[in-house]
Backbone of each chain as nested JSON, in Angstrom:
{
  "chains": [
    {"id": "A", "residues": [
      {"number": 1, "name": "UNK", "atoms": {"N": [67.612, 139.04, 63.833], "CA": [67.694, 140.001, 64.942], "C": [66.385, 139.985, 65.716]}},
      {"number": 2, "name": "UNK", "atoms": {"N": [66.645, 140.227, 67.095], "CA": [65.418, 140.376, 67.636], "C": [64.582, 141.534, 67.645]}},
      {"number": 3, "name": "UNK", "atoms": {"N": [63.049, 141.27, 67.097], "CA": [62.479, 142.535, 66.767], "C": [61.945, 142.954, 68.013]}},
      {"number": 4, "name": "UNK", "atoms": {"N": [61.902, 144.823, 68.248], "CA": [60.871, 145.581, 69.361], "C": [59.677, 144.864, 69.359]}},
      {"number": 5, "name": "UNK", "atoms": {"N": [59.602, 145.524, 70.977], "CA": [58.046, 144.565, 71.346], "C": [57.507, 146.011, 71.657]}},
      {"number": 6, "name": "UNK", "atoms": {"N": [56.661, 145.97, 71.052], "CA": [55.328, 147.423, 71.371], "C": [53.758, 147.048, 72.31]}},
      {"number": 7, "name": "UNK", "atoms": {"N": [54.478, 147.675, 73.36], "CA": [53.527, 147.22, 74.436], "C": [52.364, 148.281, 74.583]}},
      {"number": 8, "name": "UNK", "atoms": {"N": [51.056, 147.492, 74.041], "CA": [50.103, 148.594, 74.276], "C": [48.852, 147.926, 75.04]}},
      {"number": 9, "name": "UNK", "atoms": {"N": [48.011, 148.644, 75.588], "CA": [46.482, 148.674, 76.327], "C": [45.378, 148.953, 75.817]}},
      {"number": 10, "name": "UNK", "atoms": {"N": [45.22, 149.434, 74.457], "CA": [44.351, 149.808, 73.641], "C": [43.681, 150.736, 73.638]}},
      {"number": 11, "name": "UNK", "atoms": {"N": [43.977, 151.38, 74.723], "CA": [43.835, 152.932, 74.886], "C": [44.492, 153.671, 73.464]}},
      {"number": 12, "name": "UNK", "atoms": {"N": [43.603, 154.744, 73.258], "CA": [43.609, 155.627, 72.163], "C": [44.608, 156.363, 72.403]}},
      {"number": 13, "name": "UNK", "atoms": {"N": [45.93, 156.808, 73.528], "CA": [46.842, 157.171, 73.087], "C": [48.121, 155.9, 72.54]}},
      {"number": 14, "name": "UNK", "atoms": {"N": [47.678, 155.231, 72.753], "CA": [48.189, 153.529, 72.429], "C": [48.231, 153.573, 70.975]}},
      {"number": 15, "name": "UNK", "atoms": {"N": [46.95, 153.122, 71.09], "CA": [46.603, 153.112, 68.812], "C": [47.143, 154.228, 68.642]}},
      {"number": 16, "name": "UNK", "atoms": {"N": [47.369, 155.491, 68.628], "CA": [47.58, 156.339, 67.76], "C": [49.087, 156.039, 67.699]}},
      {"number": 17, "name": "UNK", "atoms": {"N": [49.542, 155.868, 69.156], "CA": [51.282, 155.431, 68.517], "C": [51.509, 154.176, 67.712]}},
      {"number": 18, "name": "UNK", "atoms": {"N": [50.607, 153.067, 68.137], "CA": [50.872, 151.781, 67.268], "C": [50.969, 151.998, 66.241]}},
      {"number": 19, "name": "UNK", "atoms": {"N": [50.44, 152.722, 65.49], "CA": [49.85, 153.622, 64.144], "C": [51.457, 154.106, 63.976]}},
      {"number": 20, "name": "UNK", "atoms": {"N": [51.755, 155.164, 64.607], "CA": [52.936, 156.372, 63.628], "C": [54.126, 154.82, 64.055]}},
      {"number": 21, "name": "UNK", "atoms": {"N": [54.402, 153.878, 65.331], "CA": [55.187, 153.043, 65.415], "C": [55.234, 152.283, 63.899]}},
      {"number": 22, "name": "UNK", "atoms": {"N": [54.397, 151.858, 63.445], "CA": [54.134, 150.382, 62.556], "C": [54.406, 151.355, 61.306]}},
      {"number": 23, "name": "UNK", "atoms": {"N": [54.265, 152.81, 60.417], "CA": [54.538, 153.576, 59.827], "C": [55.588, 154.044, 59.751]}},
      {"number": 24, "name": "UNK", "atoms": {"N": [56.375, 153.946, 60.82], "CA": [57.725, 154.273, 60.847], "C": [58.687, 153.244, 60.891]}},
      {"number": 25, "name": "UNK", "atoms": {"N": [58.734, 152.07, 61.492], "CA": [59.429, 151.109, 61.508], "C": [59.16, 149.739, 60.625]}},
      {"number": 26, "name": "UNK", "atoms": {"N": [57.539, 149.829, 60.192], "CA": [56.909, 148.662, 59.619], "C": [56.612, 147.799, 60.509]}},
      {"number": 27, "name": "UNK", "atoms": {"N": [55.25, 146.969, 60.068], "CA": [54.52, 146.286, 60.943], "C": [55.068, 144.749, 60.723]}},
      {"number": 28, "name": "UNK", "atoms": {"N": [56.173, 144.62, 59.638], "CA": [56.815, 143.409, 59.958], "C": [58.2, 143.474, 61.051]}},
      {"number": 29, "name": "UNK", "atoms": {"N": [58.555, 144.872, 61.356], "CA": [59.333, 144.794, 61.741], "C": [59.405, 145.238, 63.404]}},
      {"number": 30, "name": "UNK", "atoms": {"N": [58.228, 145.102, 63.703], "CA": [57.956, 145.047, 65.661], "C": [56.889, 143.968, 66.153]}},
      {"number": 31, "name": "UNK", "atoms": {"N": [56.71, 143.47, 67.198], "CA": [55.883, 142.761, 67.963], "C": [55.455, 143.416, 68.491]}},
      {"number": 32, "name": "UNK", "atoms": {"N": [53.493, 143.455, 68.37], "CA": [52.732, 144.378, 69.21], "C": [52.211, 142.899, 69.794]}},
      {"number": 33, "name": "UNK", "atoms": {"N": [52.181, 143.509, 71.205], "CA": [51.547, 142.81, 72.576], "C": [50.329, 144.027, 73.244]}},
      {"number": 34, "name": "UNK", "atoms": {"N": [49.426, 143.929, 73.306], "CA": [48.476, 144.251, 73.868], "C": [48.229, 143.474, 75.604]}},
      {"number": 35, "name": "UNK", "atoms": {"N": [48.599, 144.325, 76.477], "CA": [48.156, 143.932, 77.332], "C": [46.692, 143.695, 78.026]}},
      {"number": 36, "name": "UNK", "atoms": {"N": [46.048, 144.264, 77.516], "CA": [44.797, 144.137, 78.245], "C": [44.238, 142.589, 77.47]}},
      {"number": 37, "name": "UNK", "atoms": {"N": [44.416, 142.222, 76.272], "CA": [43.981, 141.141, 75.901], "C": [45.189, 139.765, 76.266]}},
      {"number": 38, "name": "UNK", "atoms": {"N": [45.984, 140.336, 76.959], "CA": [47.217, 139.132, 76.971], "C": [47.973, 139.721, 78.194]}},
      {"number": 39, "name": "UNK", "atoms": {"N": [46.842, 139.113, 79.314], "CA": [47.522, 140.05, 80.626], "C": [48.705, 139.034, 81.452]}},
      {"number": 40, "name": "UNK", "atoms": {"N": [48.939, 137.943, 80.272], "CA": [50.14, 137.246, 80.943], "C": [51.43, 137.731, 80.199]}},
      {"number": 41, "name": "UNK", "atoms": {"N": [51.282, 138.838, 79.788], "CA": [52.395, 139.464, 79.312], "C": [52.986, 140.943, 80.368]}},
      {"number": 42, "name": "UNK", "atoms": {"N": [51.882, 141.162, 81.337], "CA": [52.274, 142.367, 82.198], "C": [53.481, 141.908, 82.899]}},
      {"number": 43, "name": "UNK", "atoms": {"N": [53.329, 140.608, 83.311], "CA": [55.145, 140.694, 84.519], "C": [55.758, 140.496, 83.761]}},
      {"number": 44, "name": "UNK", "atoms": {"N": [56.232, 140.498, 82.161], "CA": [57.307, 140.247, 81.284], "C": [57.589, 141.757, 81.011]}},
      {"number": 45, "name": "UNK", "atoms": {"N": [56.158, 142.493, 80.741], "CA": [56.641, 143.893, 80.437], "C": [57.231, 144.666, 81.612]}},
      {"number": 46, "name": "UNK", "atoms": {"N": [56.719, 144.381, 82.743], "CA": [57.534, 144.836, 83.832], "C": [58.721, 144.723, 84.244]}},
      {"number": 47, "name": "UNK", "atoms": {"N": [59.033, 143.357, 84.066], "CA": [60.45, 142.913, 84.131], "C": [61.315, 143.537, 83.144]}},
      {"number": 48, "name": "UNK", "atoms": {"N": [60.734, 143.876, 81.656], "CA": [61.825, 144.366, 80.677], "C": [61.811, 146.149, 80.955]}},
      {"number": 49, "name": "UNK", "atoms": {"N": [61.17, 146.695, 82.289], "CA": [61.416, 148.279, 82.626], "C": [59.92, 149.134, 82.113]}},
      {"number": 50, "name": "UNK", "atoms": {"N": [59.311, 148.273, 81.535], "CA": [57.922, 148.967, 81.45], "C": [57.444, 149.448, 82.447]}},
      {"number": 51, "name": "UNK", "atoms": {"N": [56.607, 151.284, 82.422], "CA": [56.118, 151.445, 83.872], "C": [54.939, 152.435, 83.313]}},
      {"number": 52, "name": "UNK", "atoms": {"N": [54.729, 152.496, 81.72], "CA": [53.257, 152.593, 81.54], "C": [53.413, 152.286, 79.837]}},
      {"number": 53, "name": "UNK", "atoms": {"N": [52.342, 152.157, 79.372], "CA": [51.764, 152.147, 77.881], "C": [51.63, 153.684, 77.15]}},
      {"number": 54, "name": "UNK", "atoms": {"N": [51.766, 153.739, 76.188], "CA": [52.606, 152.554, 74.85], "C": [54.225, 152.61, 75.291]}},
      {"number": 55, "name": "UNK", "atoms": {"N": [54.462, 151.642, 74.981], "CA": [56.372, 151.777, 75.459], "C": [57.029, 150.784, 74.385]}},
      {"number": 56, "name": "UNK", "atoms": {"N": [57.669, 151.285, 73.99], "CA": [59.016, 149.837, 72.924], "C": [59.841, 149.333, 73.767]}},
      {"number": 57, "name": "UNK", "atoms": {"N": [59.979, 148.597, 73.666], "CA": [61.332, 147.699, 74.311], "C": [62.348, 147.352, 73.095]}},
      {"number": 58, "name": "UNK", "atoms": {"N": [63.2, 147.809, 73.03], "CA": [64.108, 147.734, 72.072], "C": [64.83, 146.167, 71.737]}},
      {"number": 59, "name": "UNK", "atoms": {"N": [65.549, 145.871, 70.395], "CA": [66.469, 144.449, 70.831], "C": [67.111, 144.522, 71.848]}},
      {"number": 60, "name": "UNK", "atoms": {"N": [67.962, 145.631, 72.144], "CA": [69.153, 145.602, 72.959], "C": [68.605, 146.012, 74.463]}},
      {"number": 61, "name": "UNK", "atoms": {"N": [67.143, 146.136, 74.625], "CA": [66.276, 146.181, 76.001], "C": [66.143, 147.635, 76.884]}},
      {"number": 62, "name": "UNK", "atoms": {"N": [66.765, 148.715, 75.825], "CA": [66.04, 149.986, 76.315], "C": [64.763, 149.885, 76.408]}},
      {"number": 63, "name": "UNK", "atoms": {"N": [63.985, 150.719, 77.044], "CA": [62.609, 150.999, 77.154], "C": [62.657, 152.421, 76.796]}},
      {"number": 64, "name": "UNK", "atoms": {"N": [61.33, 152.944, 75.672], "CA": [61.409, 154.027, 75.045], "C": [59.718, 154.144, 75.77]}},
      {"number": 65, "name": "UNK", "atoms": {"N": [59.805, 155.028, 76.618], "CA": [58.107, 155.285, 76.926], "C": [57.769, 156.278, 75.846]}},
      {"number": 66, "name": "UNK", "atoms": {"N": [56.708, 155.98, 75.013], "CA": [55.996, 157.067, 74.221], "C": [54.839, 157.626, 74.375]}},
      {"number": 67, "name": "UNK", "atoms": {"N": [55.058, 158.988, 75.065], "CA": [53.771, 159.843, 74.925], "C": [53.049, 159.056, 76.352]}},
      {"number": 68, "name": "UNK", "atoms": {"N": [51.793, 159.121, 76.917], "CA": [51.583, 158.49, 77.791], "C": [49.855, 158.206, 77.924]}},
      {"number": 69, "name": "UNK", "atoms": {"N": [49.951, 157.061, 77.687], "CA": [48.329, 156.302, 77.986], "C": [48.54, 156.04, 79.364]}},
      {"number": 70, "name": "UNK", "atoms": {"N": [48.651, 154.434, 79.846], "CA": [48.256, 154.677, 81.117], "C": [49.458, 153.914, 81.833]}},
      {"number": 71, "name": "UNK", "atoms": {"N": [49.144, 153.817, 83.011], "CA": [50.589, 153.746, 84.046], "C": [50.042, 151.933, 84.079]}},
      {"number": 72, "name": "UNK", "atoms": {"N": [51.503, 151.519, 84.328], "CA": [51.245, 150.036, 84.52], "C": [49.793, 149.036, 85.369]}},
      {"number": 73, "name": "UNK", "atoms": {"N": [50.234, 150.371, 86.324], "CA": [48.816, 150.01, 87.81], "C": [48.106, 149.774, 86.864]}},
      {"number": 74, "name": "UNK", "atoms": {"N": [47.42, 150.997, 86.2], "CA": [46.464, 151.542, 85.613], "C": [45.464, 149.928, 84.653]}},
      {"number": 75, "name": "UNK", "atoms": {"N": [46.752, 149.671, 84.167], "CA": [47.296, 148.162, 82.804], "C": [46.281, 146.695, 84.091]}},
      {"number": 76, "name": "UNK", "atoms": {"N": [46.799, 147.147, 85.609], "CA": [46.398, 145.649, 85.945], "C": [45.242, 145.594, 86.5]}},
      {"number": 77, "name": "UNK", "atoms": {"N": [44.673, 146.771, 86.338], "CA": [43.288, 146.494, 87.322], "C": [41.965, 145.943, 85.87]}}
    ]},
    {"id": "B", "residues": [
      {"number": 1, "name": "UNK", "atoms": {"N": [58.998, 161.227, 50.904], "CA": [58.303, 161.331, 51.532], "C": [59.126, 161.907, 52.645]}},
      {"number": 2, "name": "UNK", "atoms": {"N": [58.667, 163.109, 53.505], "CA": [58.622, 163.58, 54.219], "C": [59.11, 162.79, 55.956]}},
      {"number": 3, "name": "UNK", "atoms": {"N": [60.71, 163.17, 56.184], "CA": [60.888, 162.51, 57.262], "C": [60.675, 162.793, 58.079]}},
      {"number": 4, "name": "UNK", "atoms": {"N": [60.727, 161.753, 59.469], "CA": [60.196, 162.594, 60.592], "C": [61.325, 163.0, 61.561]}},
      {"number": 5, "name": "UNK", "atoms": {"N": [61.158, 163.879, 62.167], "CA": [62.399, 164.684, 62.784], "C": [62.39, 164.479, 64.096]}},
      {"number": 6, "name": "UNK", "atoms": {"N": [63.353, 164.204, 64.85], "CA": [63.999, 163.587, 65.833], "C": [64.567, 164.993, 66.464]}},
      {"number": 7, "name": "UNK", "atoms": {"N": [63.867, 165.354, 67.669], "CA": [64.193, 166.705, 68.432], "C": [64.986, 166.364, 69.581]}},
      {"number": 8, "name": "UNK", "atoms": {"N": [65.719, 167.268, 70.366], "CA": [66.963, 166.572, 71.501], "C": [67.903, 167.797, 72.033]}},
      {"number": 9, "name": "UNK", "atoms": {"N": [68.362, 167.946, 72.909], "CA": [69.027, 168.831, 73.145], "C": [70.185, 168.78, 74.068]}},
      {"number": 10, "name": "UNK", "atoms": {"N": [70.735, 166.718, 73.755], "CA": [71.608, 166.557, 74.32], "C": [71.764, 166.31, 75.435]}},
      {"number": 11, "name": "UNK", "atoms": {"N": [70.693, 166.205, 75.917], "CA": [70.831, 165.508, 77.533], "C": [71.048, 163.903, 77.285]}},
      {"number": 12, "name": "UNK", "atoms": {"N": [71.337, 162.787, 78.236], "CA": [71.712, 161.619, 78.251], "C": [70.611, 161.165, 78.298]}},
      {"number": 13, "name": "UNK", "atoms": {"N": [69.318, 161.33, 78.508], "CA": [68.452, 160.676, 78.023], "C": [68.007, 160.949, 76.612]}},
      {"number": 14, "name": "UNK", "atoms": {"N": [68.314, 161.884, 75.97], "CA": [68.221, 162.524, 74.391], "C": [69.001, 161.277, 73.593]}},
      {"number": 15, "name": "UNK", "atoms": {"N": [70.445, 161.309, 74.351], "CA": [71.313, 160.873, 73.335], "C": [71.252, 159.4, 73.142]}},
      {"number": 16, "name": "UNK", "atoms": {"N": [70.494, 158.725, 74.36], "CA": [70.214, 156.676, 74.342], "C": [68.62, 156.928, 73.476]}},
      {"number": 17, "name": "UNK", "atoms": {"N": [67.992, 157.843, 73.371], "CA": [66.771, 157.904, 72.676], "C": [66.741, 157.863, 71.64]}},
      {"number": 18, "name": "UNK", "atoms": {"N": [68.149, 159.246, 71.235], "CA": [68.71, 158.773, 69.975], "C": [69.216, 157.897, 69.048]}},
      {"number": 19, "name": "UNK", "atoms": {"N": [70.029, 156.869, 69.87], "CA": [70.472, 155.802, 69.234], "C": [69.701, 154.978, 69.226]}},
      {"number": 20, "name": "UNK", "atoms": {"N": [68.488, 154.488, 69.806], "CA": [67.71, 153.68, 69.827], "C": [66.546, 154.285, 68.568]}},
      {"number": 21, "name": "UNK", "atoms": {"N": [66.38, 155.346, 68.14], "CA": [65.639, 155.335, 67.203], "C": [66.339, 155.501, 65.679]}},
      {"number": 22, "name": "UNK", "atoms": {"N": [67.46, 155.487, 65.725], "CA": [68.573, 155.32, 64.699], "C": [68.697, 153.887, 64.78]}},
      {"number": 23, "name": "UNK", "atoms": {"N": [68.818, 153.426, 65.284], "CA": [68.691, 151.567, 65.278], "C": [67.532, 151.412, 64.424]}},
      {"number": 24, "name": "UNK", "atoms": {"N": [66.254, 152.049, 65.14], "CA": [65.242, 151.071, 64.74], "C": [64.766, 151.822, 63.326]}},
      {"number": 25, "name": "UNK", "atoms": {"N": [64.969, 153.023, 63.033], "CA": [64.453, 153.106, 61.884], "C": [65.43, 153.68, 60.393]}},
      {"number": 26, "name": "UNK", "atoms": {"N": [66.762, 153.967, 60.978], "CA": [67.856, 154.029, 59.976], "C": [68.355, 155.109, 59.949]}},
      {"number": 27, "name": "UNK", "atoms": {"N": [69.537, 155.812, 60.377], "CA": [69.821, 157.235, 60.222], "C": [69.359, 157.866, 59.308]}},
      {"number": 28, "name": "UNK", "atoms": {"N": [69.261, 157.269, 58.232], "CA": [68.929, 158.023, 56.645], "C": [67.27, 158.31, 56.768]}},
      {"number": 29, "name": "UNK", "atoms": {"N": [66.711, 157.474, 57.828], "CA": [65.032, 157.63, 57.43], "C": [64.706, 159.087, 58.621]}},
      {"number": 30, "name": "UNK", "atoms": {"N": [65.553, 159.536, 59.332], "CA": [65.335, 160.583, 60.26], "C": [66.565, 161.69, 60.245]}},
      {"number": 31, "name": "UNK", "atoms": {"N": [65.13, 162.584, 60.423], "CA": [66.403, 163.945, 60.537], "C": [66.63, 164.619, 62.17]}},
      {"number": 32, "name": "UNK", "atoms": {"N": [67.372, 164.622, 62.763], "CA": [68.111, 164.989, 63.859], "C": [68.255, 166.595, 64.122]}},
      {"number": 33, "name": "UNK", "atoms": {"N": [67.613, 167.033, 65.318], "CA": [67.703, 168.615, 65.253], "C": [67.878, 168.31, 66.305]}},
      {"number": 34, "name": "UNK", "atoms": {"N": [69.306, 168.819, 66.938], "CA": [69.95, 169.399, 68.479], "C": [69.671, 170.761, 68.579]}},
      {"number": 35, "name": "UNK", "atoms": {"N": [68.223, 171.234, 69.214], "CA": [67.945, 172.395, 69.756], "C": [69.144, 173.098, 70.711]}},
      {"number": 36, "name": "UNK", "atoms": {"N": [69.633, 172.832, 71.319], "CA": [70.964, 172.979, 71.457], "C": [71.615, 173.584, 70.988]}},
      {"number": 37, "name": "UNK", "atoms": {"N": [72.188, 173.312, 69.775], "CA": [72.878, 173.985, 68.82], "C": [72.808, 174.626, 67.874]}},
      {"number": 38, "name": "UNK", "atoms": {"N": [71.018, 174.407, 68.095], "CA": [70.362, 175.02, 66.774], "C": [68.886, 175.763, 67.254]}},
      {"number": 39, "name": "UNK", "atoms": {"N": [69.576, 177.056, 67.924], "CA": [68.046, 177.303, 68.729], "C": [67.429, 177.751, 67.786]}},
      {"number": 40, "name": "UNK", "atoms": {"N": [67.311, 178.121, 66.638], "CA": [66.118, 178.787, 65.883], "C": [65.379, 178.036, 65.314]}},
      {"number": 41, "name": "UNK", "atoms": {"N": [65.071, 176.539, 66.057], "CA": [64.331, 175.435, 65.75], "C": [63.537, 175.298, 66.679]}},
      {"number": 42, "name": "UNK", "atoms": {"N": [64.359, 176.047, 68.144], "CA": [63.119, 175.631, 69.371], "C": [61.882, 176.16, 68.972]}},
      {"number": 43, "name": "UNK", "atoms": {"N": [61.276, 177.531, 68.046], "CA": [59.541, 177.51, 68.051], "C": [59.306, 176.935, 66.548]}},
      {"number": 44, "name": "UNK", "atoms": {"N": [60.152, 176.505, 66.011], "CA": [59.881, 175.506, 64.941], "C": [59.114, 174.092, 65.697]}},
      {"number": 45, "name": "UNK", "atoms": {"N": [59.742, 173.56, 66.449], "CA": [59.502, 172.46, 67.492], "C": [58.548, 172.618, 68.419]}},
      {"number": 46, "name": "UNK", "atoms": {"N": [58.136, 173.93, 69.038], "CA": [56.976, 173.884, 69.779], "C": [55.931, 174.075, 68.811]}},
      {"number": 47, "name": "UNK", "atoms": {"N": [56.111, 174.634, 67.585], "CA": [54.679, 174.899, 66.636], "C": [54.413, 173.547, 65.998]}},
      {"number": 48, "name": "UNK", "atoms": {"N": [55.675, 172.613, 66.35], "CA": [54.889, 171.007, 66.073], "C": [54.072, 170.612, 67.139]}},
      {"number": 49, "name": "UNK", "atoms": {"N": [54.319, 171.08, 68.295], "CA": [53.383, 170.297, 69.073], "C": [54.743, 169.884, 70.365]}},
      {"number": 50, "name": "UNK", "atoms": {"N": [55.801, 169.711, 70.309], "CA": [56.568, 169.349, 70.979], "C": [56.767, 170.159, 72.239]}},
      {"number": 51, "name": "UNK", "atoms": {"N": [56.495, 169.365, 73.315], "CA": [56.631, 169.807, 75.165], "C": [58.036, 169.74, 75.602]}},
      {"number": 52, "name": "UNK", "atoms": {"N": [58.543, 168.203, 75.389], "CA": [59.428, 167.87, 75.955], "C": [60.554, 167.474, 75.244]}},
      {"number": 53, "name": "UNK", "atoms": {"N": [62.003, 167.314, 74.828], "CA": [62.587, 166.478, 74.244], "C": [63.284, 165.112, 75.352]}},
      {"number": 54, "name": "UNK", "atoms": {"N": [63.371, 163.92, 74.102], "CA": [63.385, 164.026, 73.02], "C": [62.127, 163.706, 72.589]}},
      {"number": 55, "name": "UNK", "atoms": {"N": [61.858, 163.715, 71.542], "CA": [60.317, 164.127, 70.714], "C": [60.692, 163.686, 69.061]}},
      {"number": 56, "name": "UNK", "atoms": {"N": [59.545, 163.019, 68.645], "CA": [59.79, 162.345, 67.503], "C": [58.583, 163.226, 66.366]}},
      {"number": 57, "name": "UNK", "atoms": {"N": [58.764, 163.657, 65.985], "CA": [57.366, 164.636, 64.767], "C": [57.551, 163.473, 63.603]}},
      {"number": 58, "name": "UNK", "atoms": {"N": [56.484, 162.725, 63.857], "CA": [55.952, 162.199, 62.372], "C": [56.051, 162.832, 61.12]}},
      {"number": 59, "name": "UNK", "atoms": {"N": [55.631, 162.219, 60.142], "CA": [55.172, 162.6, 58.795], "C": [54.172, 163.339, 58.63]}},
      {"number": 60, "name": "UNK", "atoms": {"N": [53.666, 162.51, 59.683], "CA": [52.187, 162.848, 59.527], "C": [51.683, 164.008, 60.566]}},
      {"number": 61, "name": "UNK", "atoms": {"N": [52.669, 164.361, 61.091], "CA": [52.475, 165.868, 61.874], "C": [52.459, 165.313, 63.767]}},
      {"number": 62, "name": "UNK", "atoms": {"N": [52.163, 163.829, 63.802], "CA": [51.695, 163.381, 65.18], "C": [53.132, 163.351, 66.383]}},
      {"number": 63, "name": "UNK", "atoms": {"N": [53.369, 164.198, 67.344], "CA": [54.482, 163.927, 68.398], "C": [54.153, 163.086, 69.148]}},
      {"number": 64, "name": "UNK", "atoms": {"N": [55.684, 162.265, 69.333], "CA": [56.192, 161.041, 70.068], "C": [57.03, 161.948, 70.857]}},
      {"number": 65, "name": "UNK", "atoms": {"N": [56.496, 162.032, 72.249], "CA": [57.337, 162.082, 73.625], "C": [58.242, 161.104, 73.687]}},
      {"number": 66, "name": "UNK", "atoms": {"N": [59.607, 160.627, 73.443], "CA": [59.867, 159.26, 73.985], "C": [60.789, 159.72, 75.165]}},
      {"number": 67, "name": "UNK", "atoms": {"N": [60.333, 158.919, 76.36], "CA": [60.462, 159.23, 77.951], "C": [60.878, 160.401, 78.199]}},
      {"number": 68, "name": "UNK", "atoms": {"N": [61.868, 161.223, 79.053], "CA": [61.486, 162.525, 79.41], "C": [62.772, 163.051, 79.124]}},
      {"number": 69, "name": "UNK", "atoms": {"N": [64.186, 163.785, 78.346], "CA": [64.769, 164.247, 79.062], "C": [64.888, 166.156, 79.847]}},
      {"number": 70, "name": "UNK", "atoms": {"N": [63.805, 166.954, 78.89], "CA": [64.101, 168.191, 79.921], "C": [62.428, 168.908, 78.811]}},
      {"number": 71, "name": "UNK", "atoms": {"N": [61.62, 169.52, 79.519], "CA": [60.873, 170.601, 78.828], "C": [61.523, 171.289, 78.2]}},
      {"number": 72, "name": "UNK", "atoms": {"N": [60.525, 172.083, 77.238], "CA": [60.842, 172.945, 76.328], "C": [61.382, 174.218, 77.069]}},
      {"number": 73, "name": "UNK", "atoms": {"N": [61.013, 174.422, 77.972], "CA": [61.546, 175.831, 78.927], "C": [62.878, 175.725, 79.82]}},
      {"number": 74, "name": "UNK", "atoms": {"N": [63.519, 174.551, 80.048], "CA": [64.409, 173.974, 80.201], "C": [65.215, 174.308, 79.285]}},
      {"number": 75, "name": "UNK", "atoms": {"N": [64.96, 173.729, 77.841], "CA": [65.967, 173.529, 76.817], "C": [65.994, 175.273, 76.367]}},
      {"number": 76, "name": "UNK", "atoms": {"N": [65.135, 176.453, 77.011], "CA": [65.379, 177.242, 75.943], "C": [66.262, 178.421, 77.023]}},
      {"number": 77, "name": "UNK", "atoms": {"N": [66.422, 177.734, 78.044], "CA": [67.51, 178.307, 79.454], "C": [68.737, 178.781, 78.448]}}
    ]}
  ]
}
C-alpha cells in the first residue's frame, strides 16, 4: 500500500506533529519529506492540495492540514 | 496505553477527517467523540486544548487541528 507523505518545514509546529504523527501511526509507516531541505518536493506538495505545513497526504490523496506552521508561500521563500 | 480521541461534530469535513484517520491508524487504536451527540464532552474537549473540530488529543495530551470543520462556539450552537 502506498504509505502517507508528511510534509514538513521544520518549523517547531512541524516537529511537534512529526512527533505525535510517527507515535501514532509509526515511523515505518509514513514518508516524512521536509521541504525546506528538499525544495524539489514543493510543486509535488502543491499539486497533491498542500497549502501549508505540517499536512499528510493520505494513500487515497486527501490532504489532512494539521495544526498550522507555515503557509506554502511562507515554505518558498 | 491510553488512546487518543478523535473529536467531530459531524460536519463533512469531520466525517472525510474521520475516515482518513481510521485508515491510517485503525478504528480500534482511536476513540471517536461526536460532540454532537454527546455534548457533555464539549468542556471535556476544550479543557484538552481543542478550538476547532475535527481535533485529534494525543496520548500524550498534544491537539491535532486536522483542517477546519466549525469552532468550538459553532459546535456548542
Amino acid at each position: 500500500m502506498k504509505k502517507p507523505v508528511f510534509y514538513h518545514a521544520g518549523c517547531s509546529v512541524c516537529v511537534s506533529a512529526e512527533h505525535d504523527i510517527i507515535n501514532l501511526i509509526g515511523a515505518e509507516n509514513v514518508e516524512i519529506v521536509h521541504l525546506g531541505n528538499d525544495r524539489s518536493q514543493i510543486a509535488i506538495a502543491e499539486n497533491a492540495g498542500v497549502k501549508s505545513v505540517p499536512a499528510l497526504v493520505t494513500p487515497n490523496g486527501n490532504v489532512l492540514h494539521i495544526n498550522f506552521g507555515a503557509s506554502m508561500e511562507d515554505v518558498k521563500k
